[in-house]
C-alpha positions in Angstrom: 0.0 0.0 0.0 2.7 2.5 0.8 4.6 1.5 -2.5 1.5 2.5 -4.3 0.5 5.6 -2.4 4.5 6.4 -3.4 4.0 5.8 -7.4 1.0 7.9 -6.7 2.6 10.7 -5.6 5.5 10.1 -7.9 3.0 10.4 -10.9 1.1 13.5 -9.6 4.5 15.6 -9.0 5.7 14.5 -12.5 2.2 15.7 -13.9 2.8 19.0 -12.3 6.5 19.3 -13.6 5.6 18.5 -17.3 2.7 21.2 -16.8 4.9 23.8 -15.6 7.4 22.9 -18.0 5.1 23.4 -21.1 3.7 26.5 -19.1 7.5 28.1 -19.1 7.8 26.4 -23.0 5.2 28.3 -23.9 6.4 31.6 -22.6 9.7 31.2 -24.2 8.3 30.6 -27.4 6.2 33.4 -27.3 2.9 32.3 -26.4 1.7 34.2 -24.0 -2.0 33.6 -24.3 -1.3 29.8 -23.7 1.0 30.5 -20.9 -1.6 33.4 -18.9 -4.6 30.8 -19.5 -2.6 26.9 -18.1 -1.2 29.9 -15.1 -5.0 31.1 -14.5 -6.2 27.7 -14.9 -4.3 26.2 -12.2 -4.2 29.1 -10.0 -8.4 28.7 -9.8 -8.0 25.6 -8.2 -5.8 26.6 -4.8 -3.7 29.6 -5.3 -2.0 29.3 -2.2 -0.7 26.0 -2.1 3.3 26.0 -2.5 3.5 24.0 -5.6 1.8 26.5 -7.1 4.1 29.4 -6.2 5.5 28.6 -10.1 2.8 29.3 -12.1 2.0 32.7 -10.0 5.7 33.8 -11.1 5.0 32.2 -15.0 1.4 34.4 -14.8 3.7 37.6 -14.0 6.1 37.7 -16.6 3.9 36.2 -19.1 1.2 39.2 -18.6 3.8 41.8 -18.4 5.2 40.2 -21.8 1.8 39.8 -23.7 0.5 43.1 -22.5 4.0 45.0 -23.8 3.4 42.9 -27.2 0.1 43.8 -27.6 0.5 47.3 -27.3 3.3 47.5 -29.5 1.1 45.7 -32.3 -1.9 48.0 -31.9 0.8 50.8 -32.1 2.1 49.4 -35.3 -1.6 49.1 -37.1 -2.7 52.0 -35.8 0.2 54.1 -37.2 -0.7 52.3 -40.8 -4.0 53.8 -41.1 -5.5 51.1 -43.4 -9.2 50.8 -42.2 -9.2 46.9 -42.4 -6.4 47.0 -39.3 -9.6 48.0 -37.2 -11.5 44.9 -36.6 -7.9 43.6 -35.7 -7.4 46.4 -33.3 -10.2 45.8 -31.6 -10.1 42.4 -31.3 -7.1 42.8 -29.6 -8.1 45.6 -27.0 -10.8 43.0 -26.3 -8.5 40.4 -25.8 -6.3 42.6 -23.0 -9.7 43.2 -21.5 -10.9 39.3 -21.1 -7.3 38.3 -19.9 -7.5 41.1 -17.3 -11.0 40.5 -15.8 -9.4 36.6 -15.7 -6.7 37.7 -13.7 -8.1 40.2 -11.4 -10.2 37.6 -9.1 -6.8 35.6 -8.2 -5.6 38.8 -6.8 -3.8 39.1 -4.2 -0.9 36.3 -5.7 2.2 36.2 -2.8 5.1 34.7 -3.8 6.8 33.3 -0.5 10.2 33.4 -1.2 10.8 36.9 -2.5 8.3 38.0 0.4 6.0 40.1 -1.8 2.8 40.0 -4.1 2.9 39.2 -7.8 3.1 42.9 -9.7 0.3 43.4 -12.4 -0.4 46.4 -14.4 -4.3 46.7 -15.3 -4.0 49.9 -17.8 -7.7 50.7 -18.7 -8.7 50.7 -22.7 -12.5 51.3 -22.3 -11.7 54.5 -23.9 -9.6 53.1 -27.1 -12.0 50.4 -27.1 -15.1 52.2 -27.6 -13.8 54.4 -29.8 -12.1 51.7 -32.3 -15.9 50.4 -31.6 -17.1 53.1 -33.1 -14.8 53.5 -36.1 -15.1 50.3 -37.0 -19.1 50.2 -37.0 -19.1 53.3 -39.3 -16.6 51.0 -41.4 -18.5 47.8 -41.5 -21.4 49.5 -41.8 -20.7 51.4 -45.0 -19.2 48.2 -46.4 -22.1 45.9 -45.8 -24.4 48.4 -47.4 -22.6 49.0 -50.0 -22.3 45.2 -51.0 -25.9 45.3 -50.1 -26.9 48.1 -52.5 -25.2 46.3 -55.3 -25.8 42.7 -54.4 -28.2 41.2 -57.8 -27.2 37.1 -56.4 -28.4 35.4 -53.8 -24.7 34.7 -52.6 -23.5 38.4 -52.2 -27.2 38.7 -49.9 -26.4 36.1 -47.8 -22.5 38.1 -47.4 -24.3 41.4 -46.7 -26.3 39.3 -44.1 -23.0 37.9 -42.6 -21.7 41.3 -42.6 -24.1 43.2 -40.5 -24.9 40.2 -38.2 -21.3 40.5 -36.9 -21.5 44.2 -36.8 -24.5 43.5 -34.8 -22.8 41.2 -32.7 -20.1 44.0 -31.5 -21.9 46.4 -31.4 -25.8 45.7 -31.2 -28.4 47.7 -32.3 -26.2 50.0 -34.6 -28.5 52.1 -36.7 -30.5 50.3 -38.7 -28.4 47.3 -39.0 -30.9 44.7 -37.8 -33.4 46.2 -40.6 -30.7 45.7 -43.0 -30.1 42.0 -41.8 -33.9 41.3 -42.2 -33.3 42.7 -45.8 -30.4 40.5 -46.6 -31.9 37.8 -45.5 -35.3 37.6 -47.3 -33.2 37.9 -50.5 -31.0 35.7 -49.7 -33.8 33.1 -49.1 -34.0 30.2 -51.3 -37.4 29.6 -51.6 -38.9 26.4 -52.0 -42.4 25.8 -52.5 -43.7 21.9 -51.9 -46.4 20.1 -54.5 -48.3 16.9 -53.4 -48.6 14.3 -56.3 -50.6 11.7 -56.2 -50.4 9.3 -58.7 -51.9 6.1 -57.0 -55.6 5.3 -57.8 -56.3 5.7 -53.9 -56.7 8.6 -51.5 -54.1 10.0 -49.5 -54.9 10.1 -45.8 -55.4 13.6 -44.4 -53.2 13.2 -41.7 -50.7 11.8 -43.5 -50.7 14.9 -45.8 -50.7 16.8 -42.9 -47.9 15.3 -41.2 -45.8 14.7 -44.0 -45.7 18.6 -44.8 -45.4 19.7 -41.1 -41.7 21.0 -41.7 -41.9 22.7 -38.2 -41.5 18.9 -36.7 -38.6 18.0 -39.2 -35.8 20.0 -36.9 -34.0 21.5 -39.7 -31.1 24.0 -39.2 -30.8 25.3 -43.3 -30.5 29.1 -42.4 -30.8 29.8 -46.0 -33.7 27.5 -47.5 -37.6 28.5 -46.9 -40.4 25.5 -47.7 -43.5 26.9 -48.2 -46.6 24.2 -48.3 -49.2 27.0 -49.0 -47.4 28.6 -51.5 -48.1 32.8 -51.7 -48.7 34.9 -54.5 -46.1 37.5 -53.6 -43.3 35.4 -53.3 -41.0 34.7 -56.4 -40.3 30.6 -55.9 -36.7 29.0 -56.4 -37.6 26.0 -56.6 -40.2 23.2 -56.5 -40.0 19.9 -54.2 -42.4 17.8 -55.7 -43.6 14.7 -53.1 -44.9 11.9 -55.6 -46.6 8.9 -54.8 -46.6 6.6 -57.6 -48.2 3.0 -56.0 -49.9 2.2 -52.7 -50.4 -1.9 -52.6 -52.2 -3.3 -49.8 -52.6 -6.9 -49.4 -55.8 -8.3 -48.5 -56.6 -9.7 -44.9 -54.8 -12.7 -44.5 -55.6 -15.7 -41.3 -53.2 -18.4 -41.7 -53.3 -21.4 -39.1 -51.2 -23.9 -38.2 -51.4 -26.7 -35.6 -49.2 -28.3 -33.1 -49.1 -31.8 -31.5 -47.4 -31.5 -28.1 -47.2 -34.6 -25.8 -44.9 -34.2 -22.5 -44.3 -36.6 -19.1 -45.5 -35.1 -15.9 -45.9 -36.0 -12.5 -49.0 -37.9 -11.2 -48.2 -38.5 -8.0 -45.8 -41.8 -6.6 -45.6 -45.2 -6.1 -43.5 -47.7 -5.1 -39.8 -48.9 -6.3 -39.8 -52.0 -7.4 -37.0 -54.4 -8.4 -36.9 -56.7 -11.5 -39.4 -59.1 -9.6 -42.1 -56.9 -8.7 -40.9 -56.7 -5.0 -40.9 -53.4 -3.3 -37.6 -52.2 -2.4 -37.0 -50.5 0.8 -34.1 -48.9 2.5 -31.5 -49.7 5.2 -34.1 -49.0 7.6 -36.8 -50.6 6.1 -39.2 -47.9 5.0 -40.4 -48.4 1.5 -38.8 -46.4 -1.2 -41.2 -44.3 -3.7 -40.4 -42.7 -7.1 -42.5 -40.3 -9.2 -45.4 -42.0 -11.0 -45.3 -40.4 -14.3 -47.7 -40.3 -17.1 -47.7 -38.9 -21.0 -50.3 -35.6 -21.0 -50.9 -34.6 -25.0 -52.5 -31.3 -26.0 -53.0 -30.0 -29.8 -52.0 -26.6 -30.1 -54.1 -24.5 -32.7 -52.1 -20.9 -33.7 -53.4 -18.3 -35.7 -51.7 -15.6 -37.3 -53.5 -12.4 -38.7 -51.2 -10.3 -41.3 -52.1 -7.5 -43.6 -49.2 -5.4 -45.5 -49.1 -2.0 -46.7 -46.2 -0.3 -49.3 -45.9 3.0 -50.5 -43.9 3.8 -53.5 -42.9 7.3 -54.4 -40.1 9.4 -54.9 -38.9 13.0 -54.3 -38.0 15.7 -56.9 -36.2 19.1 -56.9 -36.9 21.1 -60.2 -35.0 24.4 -60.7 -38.0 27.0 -61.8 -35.8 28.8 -63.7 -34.7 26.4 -66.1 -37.5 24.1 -65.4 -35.0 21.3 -64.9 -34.4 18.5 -62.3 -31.9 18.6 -59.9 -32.2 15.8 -57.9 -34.6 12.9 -57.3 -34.7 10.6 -54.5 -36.7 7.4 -53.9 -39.1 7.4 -51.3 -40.7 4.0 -50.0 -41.8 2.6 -47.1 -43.8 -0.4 -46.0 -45.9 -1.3 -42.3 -46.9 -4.8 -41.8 -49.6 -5.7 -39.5 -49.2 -9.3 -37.6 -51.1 -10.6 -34.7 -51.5 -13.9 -33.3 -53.4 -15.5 -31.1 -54.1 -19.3 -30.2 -56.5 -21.9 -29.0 -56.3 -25.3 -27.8 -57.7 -28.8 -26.8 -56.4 -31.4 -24.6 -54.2 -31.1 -21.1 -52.3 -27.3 -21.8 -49.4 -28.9 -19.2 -48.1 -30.4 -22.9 -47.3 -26.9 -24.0 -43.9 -25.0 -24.1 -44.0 -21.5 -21.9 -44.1 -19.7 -25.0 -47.5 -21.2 -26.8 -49.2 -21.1 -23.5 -48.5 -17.3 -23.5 -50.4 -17.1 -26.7 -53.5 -18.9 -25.1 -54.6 -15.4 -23.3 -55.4 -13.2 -26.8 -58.3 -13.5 -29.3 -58.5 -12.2 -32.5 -58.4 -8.4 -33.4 -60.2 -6.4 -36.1 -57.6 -5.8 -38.9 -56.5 -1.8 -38.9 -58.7 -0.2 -42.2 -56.6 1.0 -45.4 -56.1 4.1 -44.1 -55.1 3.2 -40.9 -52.1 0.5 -43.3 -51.5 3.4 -45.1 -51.0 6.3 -42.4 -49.0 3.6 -40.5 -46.6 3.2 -43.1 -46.5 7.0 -43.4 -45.0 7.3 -39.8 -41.3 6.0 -41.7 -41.8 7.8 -44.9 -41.9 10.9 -42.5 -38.3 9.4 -41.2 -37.0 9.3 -44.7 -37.9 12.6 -46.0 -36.2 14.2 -43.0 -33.3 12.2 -44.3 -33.6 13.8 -47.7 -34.4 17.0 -46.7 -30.9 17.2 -44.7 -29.0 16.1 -47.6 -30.6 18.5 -50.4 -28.6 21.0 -51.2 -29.5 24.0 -54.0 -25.8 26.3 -54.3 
């Protein structure tokens, strides 16, 4: 036990070295970020233990390092002038602020052995920052619009689109950019507009009509691609999805039967051992030895099985309105089978297996209408259009 609480501690320690020495690594070679976030990281979990005391001196000199780097790179672009150096810039005087706000709840940081606190330097850019915030808003802004104003294919709409929402995203609610994004987006829509075909020489269930074009229940995530069921007047359509069924076979209702002969020996009470001359035999003591009296018990086992089968064949086509052409067509089948059985009997029901005398306890069922076959076989056809859905893709 103490050999193994030994490796144990053997293993942590050299777990903790190899941190510290990819912490220091990391410092050397320049990567500040890495070396702040593994200091920050282990600080948070006791920042006064003594094996600790290295990362609070790594977190020191790496801040003080990245914080002099950074400012001398927002110097550099700022001095270039070039407008797309701002979304840089201000990614980087975010940056400074994120590491900060990590830092500032593992203050105080002593280090023991030099007797004093870890030195940080918190300079405050909520001034720069707002104000590259601001400059670079009017700059995105003008951009996006611009592309906007000129934007004739769906592609550059969706950019626009891209464009503002991050503009929102730093800077929400910047004049009229969310009317803009609603803009974009409406023409960047790829509208689709869904067609029922029904080719069979039977009716369609209404529910299954219902539930089949129910995109709401389909969980799609397609930012870009609009189905419409009830197409609208107003709206210029893309494209068509066209859900076809071509053949709906339905057997008819089907009672096969079979019948089992089961015999079995069971016990029927005992009687007494006998030898090869009809003696009974008893034991040492003298008491008269009995054995199971066994007899042979048959029962015929009568099964029925109720079956009907429904298939429905169709397929699913994208045409291009434009050019009027196809674009890609998938198969779309599915089948349900309806099976019960049920069972009867006559003779002694100790012949039968635990599995047939389970059937014994159900009677026949009415067999589900055409509908019902039909609707039930719908329930996968729903599965597989999700399928197809997901996969379709228009540019």
């Amino acid at each position: 036990m103490k050999r193994f609480i030994t490796i144990l501690v053997l293993l942590v320690v050299a777990a903790s070295c190899g941190g510290v020495k990819k912490t220091q690594q990391a410092l050397n070679t320049g990567n500040y970020l890495q070396a702040i976030n593994t200091s920050v990281m282990e600080l948070a979990e006791n920042k006064t233990r003594k094996n600790k005391q290295t990362y609070v001196v790594l977190l020191e000199e790496a801040y003080a390092k990245y914080l002099e780097f950074e400012e001398q790179e927002i110097s550099f672009l700022q001095k270039d002038g070039n407008p797309a150096h701002l979304e840089e810039i201000y990614k980087r005087y975010s940056e400074i602020r994120n590491v900060q706000n990590r830092i500032r709840p593992l203050l105080p940081l002593p280090i023991y052995d030099e007797g004093r606190e870890a030195s940080f330097s918190f300079p405050n850019y909520d001034a720069q920052l707002l104000a590259v915030q601001e400059t670079l808003s009017s700059y995105l802004y003008e951009n996006a619009s611009q592309l906007l104003n000129d934007a004739t294919q769906k592609w550059e709409f969706r950019k626009a689109y891209e464009d503002f929402q991050y503009l929102n995203e730093i800077n929400p609610g910047y004049a009229d950019t969310r009317k803009q994004m609603e803009y974009a987006y409406q023409n960047g829509l790829d509208y689709v507009k869904v067609r029922m075909i029904n080719d069979t020489q039977q009716i369609i269930p209404e529910r299954l009509e219902a539930d089949l074009l129910n995109f709401n229940t389909y969980g799609m995530d397609n930012l870009w691609t609009a189905y419409h069921t009830n197409p609208l007047d107003e709206i210029q359509y893309d494209y068509e999805m066209q859900v076809a069924f071509r053949d709906i076979v339905i057997t008819p209702e089907q009672i096969s039967e079979r019948q089992v002969i089961k015999e079995r020996q069971i016990k029927d009470g005992t009687q007494d051992l006998l030898d090869a001359e009809g003696n009974v035999v008893r034991d040492s003591l003298g008491n008269r030895i009995e054995i199971d009296r066994l007899r042979t018990v048959r029962c015929n086992y009568y099964e029925f099985t109720q079956q009907k089968m429904a298939q429905v064949v169709g397929n699913v086509n994208f045409v291009d309105l434009r050019t009027q052409q196809s674009l890609n067509s998938y198969p779309l089948t599915s089948e349900f089978v309806f099976q019960h059985i049920y069972a009867n009997y006559d003779g002694d029901r100790r012949a039968l297996d635990n599995d047939l005398v389970a059937r014994l306890g159900l009677a026949a069922v009415p067999f589900p209408t055409d509908e019902e076959m039909v609707f039930s076989a719908g329930e996968d056809l729903k599965t597989r259009l999700k399928g197809i859905l997901q996969r379709q893709r228009f540019r």
